[in-house]
C-alpha positions, 0 to 999 in steps of 0.5 A, spaced: 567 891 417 561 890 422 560 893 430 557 888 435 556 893 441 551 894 447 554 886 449 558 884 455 564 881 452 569 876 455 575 876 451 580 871 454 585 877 453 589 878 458 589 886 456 582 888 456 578 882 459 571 884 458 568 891 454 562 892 451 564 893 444 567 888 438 569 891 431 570 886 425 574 886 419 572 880 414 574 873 418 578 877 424 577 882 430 578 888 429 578 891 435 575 889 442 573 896 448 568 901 449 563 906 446 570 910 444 570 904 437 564 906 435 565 913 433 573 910 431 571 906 426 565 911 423 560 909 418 562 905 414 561 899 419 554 895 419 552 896 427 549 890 430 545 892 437 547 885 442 542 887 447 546 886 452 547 880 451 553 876 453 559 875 447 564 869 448 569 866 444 566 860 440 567 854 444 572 848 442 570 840 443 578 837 444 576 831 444 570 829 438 569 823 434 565 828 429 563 822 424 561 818 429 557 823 432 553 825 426 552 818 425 550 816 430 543 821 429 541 815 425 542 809 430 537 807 435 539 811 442 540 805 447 542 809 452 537 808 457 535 806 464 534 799 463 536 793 459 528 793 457 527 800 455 533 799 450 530 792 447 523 795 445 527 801 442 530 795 438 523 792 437 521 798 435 526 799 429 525 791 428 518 792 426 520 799 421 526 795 417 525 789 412 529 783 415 535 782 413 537 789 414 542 791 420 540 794 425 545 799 428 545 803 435 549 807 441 550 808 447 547 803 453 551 802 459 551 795 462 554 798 469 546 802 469 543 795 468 546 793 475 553 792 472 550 785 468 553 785 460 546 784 456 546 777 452 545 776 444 539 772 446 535 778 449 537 781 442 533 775 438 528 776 442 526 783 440 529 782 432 530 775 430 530 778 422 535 783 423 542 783 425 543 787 431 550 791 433 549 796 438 556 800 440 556 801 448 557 808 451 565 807 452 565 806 445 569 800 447 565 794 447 559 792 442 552 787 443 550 783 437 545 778 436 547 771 433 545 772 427 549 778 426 555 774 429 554 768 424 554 773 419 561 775 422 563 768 422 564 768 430 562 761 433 565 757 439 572 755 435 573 763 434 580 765 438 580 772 441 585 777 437 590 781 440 588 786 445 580 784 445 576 779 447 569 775 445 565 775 452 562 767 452 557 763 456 558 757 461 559 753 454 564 757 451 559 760 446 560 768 444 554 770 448 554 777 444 559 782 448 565 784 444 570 788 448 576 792 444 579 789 438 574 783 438 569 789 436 573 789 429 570 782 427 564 784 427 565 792 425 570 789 419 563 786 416 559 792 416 556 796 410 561 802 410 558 809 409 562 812 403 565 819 404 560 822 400 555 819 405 559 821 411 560 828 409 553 829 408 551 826 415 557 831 418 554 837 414 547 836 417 550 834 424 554 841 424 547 846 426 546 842 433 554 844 435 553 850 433 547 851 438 551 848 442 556 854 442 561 849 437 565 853 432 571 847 432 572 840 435 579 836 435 577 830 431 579 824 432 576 818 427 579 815 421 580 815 414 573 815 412 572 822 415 578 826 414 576 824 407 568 827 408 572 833 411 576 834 405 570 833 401 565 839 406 572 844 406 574 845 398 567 846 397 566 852 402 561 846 407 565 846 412 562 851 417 567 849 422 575 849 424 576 841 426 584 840 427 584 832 425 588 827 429 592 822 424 591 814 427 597 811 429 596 805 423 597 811 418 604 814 420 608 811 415 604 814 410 603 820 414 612 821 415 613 819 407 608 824 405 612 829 410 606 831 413 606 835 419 602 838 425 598 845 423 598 844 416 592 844 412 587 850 411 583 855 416 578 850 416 581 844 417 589 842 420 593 836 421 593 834 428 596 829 432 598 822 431 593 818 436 595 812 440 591 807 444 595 805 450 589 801 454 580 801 454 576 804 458 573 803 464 566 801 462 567 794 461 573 794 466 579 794 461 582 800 462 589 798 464 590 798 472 597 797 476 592 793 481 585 790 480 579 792 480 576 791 486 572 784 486 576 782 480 583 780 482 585 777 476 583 783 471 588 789 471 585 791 464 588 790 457 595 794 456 596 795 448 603 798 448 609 800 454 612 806 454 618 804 450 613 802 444 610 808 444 616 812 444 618 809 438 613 811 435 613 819 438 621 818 435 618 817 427 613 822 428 617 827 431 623 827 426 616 830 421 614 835 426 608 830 428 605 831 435 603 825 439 597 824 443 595 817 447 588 815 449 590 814 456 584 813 462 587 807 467 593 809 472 597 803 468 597 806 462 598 813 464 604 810 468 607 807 461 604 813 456 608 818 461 614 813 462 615 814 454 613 821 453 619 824 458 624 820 453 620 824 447 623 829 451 630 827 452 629 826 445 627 833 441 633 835 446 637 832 444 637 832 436 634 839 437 628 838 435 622 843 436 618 841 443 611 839 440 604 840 443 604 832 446 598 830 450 594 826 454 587 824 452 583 823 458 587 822 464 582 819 468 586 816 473 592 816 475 598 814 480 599 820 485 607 818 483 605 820 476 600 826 478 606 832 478 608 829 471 604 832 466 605 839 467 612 838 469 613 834 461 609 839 458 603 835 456 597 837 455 592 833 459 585 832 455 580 831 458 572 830 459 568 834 465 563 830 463 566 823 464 566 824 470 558 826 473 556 820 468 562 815 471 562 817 478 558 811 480 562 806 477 569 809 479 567 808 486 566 801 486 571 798 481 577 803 483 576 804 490 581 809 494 584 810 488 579 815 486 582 820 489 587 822 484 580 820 478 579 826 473 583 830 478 582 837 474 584 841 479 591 836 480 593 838 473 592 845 473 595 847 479 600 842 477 602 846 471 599 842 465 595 845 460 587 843 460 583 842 454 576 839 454 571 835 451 566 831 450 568 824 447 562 825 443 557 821 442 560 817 448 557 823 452 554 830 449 557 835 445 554 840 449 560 844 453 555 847 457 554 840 461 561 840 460 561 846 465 556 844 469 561 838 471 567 842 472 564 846 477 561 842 481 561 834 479 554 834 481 549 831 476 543 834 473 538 831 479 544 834 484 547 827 486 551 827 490 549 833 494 551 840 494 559 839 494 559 834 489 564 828 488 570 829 490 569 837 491 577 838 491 578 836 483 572 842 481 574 849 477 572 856 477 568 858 471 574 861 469 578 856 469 572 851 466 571 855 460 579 857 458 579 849 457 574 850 451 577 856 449 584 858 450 586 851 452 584 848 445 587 852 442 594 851 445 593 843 444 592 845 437 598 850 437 593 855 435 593 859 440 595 865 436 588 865 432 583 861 436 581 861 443 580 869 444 576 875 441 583 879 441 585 883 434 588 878 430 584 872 432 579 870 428 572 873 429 569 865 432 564 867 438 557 866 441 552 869 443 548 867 451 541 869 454 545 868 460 551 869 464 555 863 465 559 867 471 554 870 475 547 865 473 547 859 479 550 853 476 545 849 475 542 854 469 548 852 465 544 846 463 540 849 459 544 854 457 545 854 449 548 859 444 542 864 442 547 866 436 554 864 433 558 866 429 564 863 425 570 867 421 565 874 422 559 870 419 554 868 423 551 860 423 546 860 427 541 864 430 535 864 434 
């Protein structure tokens, strides 16, 4: 048993919400209050002074892709001002590695390089020897050079698969952009990390989450992942609570083995079954209900209607399987909620448990369909973050409309139950930029201006960080262990320099976790 005393504590707990003094017993709190536990609990405790330091519950990223993200470390970061820093990065890497080998980056963003797609010539320019794949930013579309398209067997006789498109040149050459399923031609080619490798990448990734101030994460890539987590959790590696959502492609064999949601071990749980109703907003294949403006034929790419989505939530809740839709255009928010509310009608009717279903981004939806989250019980899952880095971008392709775009504020007070992330490594993992966001839609260099963008969408401090605590936990249905320092929870907490109620906003960007601690055991100190 250990005492954590002389801290200003946030607990989460409705019944004591702040106090001064933790008791810990093995994995879980004890007890939360004052100077009074100290004597209560006599000597047999260790006692560690926290220097008046301030104690949170550990944060939760909602939304993660942890194996991207730790992958991610090793590729060339592209995420730069211009098109011409990202190729010399490229260049740079080209001169490092022996021709013939790939060359893999992450994170450019055509709509930062004046709103032009780059070219596969650009990349042959910079690394004729190599294949070159560079992931964008949304993780929605890719830029690959010619002979990383050779190698893919993508030339002028190529047909666009289903939900995807290969961007080409007045010629009808693939010019090297690949947008949503077309990604997949190139992606299926790939030399594949194995678990082992994969489990190692995440195991070395682990420490800058804790930094962070993580301690769990809802993670939402495939097989390969789940399979490296399995390997980290059964050999005590898995420093972390990550509820693993199931893709959609692997639901009949989810439903044969009876899997449900909240099965698995304290570490590591089953999650929801994820569909992909539409794309993103960076390459303007979110699915709309009018066009983007300047774009009178694109309305974004449609994977699935409503009716297809709930056949799917029907099978999945029939095993006990919550559902969840990446959802960011106003169309595909329509159709996901159109089948979520038939969900409904359906758990009603055949007497079945009324699941934890949600949203995955809600980035802009219909001032019609605006109410409909909280009415139905869904939990909006959302990114502060996205916002601050899309903000631009919203404004010029969805106009008016983005008055009801990453509308926080709208949810809440509607009644739904937020969780936020990160997306990473479309954004940072840091939840402290994920505050900043928040609570002021500004970003870092203060654009655009003191109120911020559509300053009626931001949220209290309070409000801001329930959704990495106590809202992560309710879309995990974990509300009960996670999410709060209160007796029976789990002693998952961090420790912070400065306090995130009472510091000016802007000192949340440099903010980060001194000390943090997982299950009563810390992780990472300072």
């Amino acid at each position: 048993m250990k005492i954590l005393y002389n801290a200003q504590i946030y607990s989460f707990d409705r019944s004591r919400p702040q106090s001064s003094v933790l008791v810990i017993d093995r994995d879980r709190v004890a007890a939360v209050g004052g100077a009074e536990l100290l004597d209560a609990f006599g000597e047999r405790t260790s006692r560690e002074d926290i220097g008046g330091r301030v104690i949170l519950p550990g944060l939760t990223d909602a939304h993660m892709h942890l194996m991207q993200y730790a992958l991610s470390l090793q590729k060339v970061d592209v995420e730069t001002p211009t098109r011409a820093e990202a190729l010399e990065r490229v260049a740079k890497k080209a001169a490092e590695t022996p021709p013939g080998q790939w060359i893999f980056g992450h994170g450019w963003q055509h709509n930062d390089w004046g709103g032009e797609f780059p070219f596969a010539s650009d990349l042959d320019a910079v690394a004729p020897a190599h294949p070159v794949y560079l992931t964008a930013k949304s993780l929605h579309a890719s830029w690959a050079n010619t002979m990383a398209l050779k190698l893919a067997g993508i030339g002028q006789d190529s047909q666009d698969p289903i939900n995807g498109r290969i961007s080409r040149d007045e010629g009808g050459l693939p010019d090297g952009i690949l947008l949503e399923a077309a990604m997949e031609l190139i992606e299926k080619i790939l030399p594949k990390p194995s678990a082992a490798e994969v489990a190692n990448a995440i195991r070395d990734a682990l420490p800058n989450l804790w930094k962070f101030g993580l301690t769990g994460v809802h993670d939402f890539d495939y097989r390969t992942a789940f399979m490296a987590l399995q390997l980290l959790d059964i050999s005590g590696q898995l420093n972390f609570r990550v509820t693993k959502s199931i893709p959609l492609e692997l639901l009949p064999h989810a439903q044969a083995l009876g899997l449900r949601t909240g099965f698995g071990s304290a570490h590591l749980k089953i999650g929801s079954v994820k569909v992909f109703m539409d794309g993103a907003l960076g390459p303007h294949t979110a699915a709309m209900l009018q066009p983007y403006l300047n774009e009178p034929e694109n309305k974004g790419i449609l994977n699935i209607d409503g009716e297809q989505f709930f056949e799917y939530g029907r099978l999945a809740a029939e095993s006990g399987l919550s559902m969840t839709a990446h959802a960011i255009g106003d169309r595909a928010l329509h159709e996901v909620l159109n089948g979520l509310e038939q969900l409904r009608n359906y758990e009603r009717e055949q007497g079945l448990p009324r699941l934890r279903h949600r949203i995955e981004h809600v980035q802009i939806i219909h001032p019609d369909d605006a109410l409909r989250l909280g009415k139905l019980g869904i939990v909006a899952s959302m990114q502060p973050i996205h916002a601050i880095s899309d903000m631009l971008t919203a404004d010029k392709y969805w106009g008016e409309r983005v008055d009801l775009a990453y509308s926080w504020r709208t949810q809440l007070d509607a009644g739904a139950s937020l969780a936020f992330g990160s997306d990473a490594p479309v954004e940072t993992p840091n939840p402290f930029w994920g505050l900043h966001a928040a609570v002021t839609r500004r970003r870092a260099d203060g654009y655009p201006g003191p109120q911020g963008w559509h300053p009626e969408q931001r949220l209290s401090m309070r409000e801001a960080l329930e959704g990495y605590t106590i809202g992560a936990a309710y879309a995990a249905g974990l509300e009960d262990s996670l999410g709060r320092l209160s007796p029976g929870h789990y002693a998952d907490l961090i420790v912070l320099e400065k306090d995130p109620f009472t510091c000016p906003p802007d000192d949340l960007l440099q903010i980060h976790s001194s000390a943090t601690m997982l299950g009563g055991e810390w992780l990472w100190q300072e």
